[in-house]
Structure formats: C-alpha cells, structure tokens
DRENMI-183947 format. One record per atom (N, C-alpha, C): residue number from 1; residue in three letters; atom name; x, z, y. Coordinates in steps of 0.02 Angstrom, whole numbers, always signed. Layout:
BEGIN
+-----+--------+-------+--------+--------+--------+
| num | residu | atome |     xx |     zz |     yy |
+-----+--------+-------+--------+--------+--------+
| NUM |    ALA |    CA |      X |      Z |      Y |
...
+-----+--------+-------+--------+--------+--------+
END
This chain:
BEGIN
+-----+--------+-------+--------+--------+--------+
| num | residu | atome |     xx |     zz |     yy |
+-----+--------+-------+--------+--------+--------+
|   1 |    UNK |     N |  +2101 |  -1412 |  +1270 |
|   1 |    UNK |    CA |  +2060 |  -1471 |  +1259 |
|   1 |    UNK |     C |  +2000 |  -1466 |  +1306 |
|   2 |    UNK |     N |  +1986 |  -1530 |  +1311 |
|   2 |    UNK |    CA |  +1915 |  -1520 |  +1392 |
|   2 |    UNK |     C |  +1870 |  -1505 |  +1323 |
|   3 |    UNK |     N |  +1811 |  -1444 |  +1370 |
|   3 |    UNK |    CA |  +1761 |  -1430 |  +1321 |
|   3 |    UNK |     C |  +1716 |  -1463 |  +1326 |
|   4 |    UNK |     N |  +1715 |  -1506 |  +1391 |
|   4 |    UNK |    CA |  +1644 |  -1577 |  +1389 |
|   4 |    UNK |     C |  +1681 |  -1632 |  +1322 |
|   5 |    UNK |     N |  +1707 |  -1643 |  +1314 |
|   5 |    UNK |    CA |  +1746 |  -1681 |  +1244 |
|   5 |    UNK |     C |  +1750 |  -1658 |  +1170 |
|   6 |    UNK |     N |  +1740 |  -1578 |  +1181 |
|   6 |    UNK |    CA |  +1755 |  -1554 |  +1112 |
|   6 |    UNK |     C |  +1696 |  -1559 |  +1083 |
|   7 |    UNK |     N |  +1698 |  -1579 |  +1011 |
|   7 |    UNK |    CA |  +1661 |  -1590 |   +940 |
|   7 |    UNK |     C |  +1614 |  -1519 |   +923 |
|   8 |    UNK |     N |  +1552 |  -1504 |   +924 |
|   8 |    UNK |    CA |  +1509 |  -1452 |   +916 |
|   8 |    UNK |     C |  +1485 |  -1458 |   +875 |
|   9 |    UNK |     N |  +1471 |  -1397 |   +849 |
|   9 |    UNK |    CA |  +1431 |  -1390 |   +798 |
|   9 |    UNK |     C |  +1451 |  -1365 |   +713 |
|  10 |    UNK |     N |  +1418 |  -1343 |   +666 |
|  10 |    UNK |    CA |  +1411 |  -1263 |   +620 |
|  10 |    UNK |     C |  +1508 |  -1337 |   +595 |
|  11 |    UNK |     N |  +1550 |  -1263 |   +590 |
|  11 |    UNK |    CA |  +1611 |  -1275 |   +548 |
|  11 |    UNK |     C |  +1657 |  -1312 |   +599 |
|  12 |    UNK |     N |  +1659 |  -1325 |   +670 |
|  12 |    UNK |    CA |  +1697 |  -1368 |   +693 |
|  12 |    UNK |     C |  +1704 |  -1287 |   +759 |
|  13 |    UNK |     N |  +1799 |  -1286 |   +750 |
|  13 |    UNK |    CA |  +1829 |  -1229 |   +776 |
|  13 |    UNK |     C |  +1804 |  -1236 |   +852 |
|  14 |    UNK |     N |  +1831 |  -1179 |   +906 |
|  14 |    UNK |    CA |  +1798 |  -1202 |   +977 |
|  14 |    UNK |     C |  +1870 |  -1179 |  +1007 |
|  15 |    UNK |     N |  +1869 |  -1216 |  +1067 |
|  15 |    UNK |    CA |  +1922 |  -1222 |  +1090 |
|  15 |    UNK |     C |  +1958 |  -1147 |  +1083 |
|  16 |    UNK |     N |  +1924 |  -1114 |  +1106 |
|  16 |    UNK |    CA |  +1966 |  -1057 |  +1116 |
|  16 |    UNK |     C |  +2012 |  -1031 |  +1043 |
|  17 |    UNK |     N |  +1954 |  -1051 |   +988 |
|  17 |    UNK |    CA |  +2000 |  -1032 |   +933 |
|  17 |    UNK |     C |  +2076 |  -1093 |   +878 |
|  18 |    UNK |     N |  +2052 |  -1120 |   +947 |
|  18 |    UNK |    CA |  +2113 |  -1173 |   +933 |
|  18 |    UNK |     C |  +2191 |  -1172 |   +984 |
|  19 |    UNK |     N |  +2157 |  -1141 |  +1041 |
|  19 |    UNK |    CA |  +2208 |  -1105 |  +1059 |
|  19 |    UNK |     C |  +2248 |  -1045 |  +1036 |
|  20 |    UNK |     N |  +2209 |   -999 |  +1014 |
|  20 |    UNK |    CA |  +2222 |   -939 |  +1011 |
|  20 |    UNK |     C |  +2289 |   -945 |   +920 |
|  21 |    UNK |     N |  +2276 |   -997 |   +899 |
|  21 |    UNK |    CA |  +2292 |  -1012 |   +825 |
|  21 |    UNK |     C |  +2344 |  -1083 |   +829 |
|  22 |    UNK |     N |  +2372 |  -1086 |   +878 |
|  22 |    UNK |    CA |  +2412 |  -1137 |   +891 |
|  22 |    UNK |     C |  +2468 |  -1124 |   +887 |
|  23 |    UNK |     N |  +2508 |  -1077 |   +871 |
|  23 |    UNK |    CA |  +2577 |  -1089 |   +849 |
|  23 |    UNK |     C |  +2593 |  -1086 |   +785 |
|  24 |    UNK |     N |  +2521 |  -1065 |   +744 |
|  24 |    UNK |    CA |  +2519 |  -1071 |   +659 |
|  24 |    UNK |     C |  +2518 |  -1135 |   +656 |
|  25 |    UNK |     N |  +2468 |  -1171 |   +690 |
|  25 |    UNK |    CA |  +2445 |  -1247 |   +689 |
|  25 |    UNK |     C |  +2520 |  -1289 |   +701 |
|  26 |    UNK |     N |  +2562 |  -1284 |   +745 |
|  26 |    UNK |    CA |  +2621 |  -1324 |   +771 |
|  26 |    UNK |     C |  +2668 |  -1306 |   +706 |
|  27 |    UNK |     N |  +2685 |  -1254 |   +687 |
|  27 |    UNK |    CA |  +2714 |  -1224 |   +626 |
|  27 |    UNK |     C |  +2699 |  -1257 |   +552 |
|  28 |    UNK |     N |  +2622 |  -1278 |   +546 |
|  28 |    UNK |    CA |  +2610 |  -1306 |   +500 |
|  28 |    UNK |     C |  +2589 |  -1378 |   +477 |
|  29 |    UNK |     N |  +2588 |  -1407 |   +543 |
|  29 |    UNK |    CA |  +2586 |  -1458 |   +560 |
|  29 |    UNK |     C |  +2642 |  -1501 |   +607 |
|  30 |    UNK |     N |  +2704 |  -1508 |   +596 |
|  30 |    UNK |    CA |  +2740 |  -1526 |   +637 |
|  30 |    UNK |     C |  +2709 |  -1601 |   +633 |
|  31 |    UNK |     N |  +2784 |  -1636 |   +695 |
|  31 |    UNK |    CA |  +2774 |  -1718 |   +695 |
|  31 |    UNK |     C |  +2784 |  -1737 |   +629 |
|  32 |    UNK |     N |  +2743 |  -1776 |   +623 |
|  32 |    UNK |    CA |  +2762 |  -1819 |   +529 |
|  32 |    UNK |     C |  +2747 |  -1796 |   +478 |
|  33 |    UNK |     N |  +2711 |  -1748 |   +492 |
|  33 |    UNK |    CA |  +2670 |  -1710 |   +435 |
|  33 |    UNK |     C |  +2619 |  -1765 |   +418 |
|  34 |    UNK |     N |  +2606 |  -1756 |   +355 |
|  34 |    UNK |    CA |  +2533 |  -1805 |   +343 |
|  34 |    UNK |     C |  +2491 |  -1747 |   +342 |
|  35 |    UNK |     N |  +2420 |  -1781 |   +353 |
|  35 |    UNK |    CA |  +2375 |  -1734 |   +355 |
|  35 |    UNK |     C |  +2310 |  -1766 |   +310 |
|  36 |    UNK |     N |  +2249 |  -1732 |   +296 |
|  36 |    UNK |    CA |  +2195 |  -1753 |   +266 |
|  36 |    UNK |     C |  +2159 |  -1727 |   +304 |
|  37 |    UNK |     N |  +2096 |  -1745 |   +304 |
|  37 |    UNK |    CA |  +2059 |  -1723 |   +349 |
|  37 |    UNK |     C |  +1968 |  -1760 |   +350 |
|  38 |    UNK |     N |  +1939 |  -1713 |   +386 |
|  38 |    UNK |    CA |  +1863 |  -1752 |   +386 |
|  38 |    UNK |     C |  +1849 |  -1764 |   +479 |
|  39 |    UNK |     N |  +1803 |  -1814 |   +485 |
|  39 |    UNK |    CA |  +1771 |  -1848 |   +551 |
|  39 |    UNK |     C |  +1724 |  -1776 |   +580 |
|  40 |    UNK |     N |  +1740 |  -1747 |   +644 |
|  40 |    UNK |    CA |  +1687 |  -1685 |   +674 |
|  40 |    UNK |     C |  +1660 |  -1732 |   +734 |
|  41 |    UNK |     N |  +1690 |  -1775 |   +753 |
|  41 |    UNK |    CA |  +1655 |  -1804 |   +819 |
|  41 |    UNK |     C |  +1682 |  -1860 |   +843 |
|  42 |    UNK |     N |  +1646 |  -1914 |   +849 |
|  42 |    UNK |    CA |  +1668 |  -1969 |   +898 |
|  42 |    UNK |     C |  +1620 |  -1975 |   +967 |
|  43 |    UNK |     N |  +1691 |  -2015 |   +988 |
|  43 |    UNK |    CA |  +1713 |  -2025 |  +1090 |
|  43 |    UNK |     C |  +1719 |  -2085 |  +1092 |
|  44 |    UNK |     N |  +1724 |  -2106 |  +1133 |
|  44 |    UNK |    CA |  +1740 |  -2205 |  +1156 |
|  44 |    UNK |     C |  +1805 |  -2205 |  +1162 |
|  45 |    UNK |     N |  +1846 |  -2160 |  +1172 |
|  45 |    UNK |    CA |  +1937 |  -2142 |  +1146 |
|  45 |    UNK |     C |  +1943 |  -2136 |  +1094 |
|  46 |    UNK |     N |  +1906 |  -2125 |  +1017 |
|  46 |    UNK |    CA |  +1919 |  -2128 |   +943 |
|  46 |    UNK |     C |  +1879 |  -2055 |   +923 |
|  47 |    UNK |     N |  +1900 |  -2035 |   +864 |
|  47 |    UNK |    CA |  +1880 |  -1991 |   +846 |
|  47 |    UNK |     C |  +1902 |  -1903 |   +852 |
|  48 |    UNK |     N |  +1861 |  -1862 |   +809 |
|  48 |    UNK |    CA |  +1902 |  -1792 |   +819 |
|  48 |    UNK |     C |  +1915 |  -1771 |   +728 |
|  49 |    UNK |     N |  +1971 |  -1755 |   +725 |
|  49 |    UNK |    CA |  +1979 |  -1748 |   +641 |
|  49 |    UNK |     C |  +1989 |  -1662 |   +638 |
|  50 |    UNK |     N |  +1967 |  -1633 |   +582 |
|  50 |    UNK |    CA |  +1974 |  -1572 |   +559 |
|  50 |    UNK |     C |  +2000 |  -1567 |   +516 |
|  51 |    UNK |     N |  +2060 |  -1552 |   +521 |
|  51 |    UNK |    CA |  +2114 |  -1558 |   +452 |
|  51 |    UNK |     C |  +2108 |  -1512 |   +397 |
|  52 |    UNK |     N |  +2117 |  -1517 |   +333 |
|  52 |    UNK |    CA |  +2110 |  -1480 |   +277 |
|  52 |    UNK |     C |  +2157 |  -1437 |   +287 |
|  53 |    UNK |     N |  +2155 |  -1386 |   +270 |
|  53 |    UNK |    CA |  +2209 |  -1310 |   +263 |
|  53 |    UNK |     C |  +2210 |  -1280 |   +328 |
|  54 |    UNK |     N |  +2191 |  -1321 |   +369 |
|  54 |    UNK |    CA |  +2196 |  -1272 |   +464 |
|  54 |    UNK |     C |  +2131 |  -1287 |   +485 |
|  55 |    UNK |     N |  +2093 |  -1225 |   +462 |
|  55 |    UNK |    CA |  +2022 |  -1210 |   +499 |
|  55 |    UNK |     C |  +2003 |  -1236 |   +573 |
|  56 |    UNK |     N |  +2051 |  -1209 |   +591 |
|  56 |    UNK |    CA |  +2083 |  -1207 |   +681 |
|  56 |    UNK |     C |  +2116 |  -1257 |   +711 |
|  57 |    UNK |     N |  +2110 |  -1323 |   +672 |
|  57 |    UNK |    CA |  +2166 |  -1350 |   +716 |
|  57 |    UNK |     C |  +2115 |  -1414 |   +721 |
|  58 |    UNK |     N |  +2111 |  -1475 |   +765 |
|  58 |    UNK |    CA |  +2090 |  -1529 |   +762 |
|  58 |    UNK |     C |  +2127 |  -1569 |   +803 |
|  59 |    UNK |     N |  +2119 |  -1622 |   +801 |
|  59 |    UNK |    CA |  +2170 |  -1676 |   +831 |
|  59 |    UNK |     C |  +2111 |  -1735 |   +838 |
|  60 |    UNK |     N |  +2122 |  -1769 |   +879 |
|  60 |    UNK |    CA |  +2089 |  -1850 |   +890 |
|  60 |    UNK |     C |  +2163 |  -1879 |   +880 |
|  61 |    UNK |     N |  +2112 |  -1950 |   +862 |
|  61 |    UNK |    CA |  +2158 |  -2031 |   +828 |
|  61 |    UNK |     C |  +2108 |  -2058 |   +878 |
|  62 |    UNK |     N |  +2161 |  -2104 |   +915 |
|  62 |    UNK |    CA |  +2164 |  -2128 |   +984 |
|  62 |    UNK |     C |  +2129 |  -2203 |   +951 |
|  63 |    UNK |     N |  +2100 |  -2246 |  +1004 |
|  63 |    UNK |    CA |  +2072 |  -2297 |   +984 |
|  63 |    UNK |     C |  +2135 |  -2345 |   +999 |
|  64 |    UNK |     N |  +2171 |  -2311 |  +1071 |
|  64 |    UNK |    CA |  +2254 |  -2340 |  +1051 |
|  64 |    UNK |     C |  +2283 |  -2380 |  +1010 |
|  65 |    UNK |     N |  +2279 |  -2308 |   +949 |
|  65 |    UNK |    CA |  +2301 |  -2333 |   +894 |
|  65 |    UNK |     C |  +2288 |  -2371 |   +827 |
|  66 |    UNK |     N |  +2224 |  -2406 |   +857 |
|  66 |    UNK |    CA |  +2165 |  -2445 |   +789 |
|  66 |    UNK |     C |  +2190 |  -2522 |   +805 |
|  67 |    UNK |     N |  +2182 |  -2541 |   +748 |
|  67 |    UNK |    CA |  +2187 |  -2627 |   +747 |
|  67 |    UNK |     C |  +2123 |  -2645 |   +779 |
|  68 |    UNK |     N |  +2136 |  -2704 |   +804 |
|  68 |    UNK |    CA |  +2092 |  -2734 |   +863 |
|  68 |    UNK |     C |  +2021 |  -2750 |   +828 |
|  69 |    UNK |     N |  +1977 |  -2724 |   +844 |
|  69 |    UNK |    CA |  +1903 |  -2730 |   +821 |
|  69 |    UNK |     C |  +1882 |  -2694 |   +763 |
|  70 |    UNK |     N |  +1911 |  -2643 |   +753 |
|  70 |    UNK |    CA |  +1885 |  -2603 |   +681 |
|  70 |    UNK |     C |  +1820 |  -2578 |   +708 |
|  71 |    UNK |     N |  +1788 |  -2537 |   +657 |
|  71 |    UNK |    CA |  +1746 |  -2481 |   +675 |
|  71 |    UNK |     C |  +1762 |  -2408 |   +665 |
|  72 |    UNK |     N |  +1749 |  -2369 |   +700 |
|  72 |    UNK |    CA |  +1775 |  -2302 |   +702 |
|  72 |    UNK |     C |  +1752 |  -2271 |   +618 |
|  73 |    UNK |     N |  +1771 |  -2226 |   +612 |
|  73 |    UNK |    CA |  +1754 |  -2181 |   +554 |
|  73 |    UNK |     C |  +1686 |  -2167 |   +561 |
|  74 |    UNK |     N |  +1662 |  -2168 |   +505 |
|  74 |    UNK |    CA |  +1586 |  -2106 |   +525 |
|  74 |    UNK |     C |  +1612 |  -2027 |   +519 |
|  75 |    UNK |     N |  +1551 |  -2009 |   +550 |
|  75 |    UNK |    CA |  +1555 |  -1920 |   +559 |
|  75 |    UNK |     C |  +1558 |  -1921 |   +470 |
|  76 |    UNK |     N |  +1602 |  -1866 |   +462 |
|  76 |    UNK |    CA |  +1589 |  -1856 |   +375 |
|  76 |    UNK |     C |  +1651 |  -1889 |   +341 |
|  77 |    UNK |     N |  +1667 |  -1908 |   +359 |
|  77 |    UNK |    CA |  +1704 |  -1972 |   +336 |
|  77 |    UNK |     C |  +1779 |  -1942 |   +309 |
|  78 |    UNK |     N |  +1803 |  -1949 |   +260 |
|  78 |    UNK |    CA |  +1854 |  -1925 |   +221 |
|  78 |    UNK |     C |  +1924 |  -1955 |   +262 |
|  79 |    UNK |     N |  +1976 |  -1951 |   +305 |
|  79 |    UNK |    CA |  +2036 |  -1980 |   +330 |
|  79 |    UNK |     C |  +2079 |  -1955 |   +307 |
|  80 |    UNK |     N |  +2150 |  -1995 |   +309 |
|  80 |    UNK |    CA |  +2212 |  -1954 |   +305 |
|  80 |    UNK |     C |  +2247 |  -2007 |   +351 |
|  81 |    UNK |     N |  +2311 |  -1968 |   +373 |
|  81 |    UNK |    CA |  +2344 |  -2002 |   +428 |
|  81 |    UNK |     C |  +2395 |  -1963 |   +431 |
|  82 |    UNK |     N |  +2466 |  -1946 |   +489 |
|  82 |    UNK |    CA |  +2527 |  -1937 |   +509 |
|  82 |    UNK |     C |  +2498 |  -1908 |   +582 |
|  83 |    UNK |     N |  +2544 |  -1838 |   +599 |
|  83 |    UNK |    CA |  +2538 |  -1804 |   +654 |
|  83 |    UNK |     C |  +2578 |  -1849 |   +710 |
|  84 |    UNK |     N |  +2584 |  -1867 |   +783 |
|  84 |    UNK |    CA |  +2610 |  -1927 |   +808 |
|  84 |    UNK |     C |  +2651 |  -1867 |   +856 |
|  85 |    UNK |     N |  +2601 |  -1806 |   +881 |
|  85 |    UNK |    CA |  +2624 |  -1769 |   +940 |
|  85 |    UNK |     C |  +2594 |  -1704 |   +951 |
|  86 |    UNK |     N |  +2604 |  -1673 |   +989 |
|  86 |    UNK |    CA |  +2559 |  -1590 |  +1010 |
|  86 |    UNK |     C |  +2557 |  -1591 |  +1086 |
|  87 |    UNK |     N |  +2503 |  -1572 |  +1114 |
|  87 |    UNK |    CA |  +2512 |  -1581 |  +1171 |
|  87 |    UNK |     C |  +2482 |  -1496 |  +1200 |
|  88 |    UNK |     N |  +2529 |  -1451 |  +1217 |
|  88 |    UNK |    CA |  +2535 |  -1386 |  +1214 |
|  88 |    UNK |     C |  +2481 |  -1366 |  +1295 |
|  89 |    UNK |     N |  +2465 |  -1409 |  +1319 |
|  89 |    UNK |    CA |  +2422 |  -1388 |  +1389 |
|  89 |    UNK |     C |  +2359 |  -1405 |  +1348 |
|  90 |    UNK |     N |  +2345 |  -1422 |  +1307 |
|  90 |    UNK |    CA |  +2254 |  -1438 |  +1268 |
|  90 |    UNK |     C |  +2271 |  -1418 |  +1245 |
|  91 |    UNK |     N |  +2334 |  -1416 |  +1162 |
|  91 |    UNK |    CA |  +2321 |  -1406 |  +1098 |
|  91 |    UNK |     C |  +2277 |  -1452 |  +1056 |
|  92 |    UNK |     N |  +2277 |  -1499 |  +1068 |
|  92 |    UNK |    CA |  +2251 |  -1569 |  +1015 |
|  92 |    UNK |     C |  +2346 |  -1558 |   +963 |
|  93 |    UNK |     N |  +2314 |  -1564 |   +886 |
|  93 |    UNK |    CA |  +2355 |  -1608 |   +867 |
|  93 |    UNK |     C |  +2353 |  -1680 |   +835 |
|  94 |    UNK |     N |  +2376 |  -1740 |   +892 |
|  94 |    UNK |    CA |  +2362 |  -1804 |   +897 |
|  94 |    UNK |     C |  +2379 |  -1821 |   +810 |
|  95 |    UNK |     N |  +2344 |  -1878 |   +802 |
|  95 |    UNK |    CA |  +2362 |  -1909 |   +750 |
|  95 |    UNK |     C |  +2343 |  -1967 |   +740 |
|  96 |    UNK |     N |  +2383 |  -2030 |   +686 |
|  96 |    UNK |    CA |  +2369 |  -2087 |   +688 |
|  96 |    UNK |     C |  +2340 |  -2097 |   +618 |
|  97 |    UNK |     N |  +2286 |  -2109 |   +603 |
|  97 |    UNK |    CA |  +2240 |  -2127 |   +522 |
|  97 |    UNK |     C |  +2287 |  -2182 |   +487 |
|  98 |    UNK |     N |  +2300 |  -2170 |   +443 |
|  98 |    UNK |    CA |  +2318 |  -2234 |   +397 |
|  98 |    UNK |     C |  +2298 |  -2273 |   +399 |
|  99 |    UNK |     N |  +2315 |  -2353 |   +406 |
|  99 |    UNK |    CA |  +2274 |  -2421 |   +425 |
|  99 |    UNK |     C |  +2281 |  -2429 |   +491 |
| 100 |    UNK |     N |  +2308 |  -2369 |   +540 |
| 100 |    UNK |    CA |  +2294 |  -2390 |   +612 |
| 100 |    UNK |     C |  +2352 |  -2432 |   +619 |
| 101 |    UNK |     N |  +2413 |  -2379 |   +614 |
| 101 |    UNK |    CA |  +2491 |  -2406 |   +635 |
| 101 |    UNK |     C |  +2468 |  -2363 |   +710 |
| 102 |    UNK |     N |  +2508 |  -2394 |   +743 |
| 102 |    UNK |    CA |  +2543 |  -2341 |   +827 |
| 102 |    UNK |     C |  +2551 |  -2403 |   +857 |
| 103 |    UNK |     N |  +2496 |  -2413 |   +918 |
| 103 |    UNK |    CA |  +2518 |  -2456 |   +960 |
| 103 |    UNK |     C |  +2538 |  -2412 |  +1059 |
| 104 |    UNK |     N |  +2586 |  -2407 |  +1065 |
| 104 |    UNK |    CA |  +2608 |  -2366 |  +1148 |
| 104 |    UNK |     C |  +2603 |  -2430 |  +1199 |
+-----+--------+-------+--------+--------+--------+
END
C-alpha cells in the first residue's frame, strides 16, 4: 500500500504490519466474505476500513463503488460490506460497503 495514502494514527496497523500478516488476512478474509468494520481514513478515492477480528488488515471502498452523490462515511463510523478482491503487490483488502453495490 503507498505510505503517502495510508491511514495514521494510535490503532490503525502500518503498512509493514499489514504486509507481514497477509496470508492470515487472505485466509480469513477471502472474496465474499462479509466484513464489519470501522472508518481509519478518508481520500478523494473513498475510504480506509479496519475490519473487526484482523488487527492487520485494512481495505479501502472505492468511490467507484458509491451511488452517485452520497457522502463518504465519517472517520469512526461503524460499516459493514463484502470483500470484492486482494491485491497481493499492496495488500489492500478491497471492499464494497453495503448500500454501495459494484459499479466496474
């Protein structure tokens, strides 16, 4: 994951330990897993989610994938959503929030 992008600050993992913890993360999170999760950071590409049960793992929900004119989550903000993909050169695991749907 680019570290000018990644989400800082007390409780939000750092890249390295999201690498280092990524084949627990892919293992426990496959495609189509639902997930729960809280808001660590927003981007003008969507947000960064920290999923419940994987300390280590975070994923952004693409603005992609939002209905046309929402507002993003706030930081804090309670989500749940569906894993979409893994992308093994960052280690994001992508995901789409409930309410978004998947637009490619």
């Amino acid at each position: 994951m680019d570290e000018s992008t990644w989400p800082a600050g007390p409780g939000v993992p750092t890249g390295e330990a999201v690498r280092q913890n990524w084949t627990a993360t892919l293992a426990a999170l496959p495609e189509g897993a639902r997930i729960r999760g809280e808001v660590i950071g927003r981007q003008g590409f969507g947000v960064f989610i920290r999923m419940h049960g994987m300390p280590d793992a975070v994923g952004p929900a693409e603005v992609g994938g939002m209905p046309h004119d929402p507002e993003l989550p706030a930081m804090g903000a309670a989500v749940a959503g569906v894993v979409i993909r893994h992308a093994d050169h960052n280690h994001p695991v992508e995901i789409t929030l409930d309410g978004w749907g998947r637009s490619e």
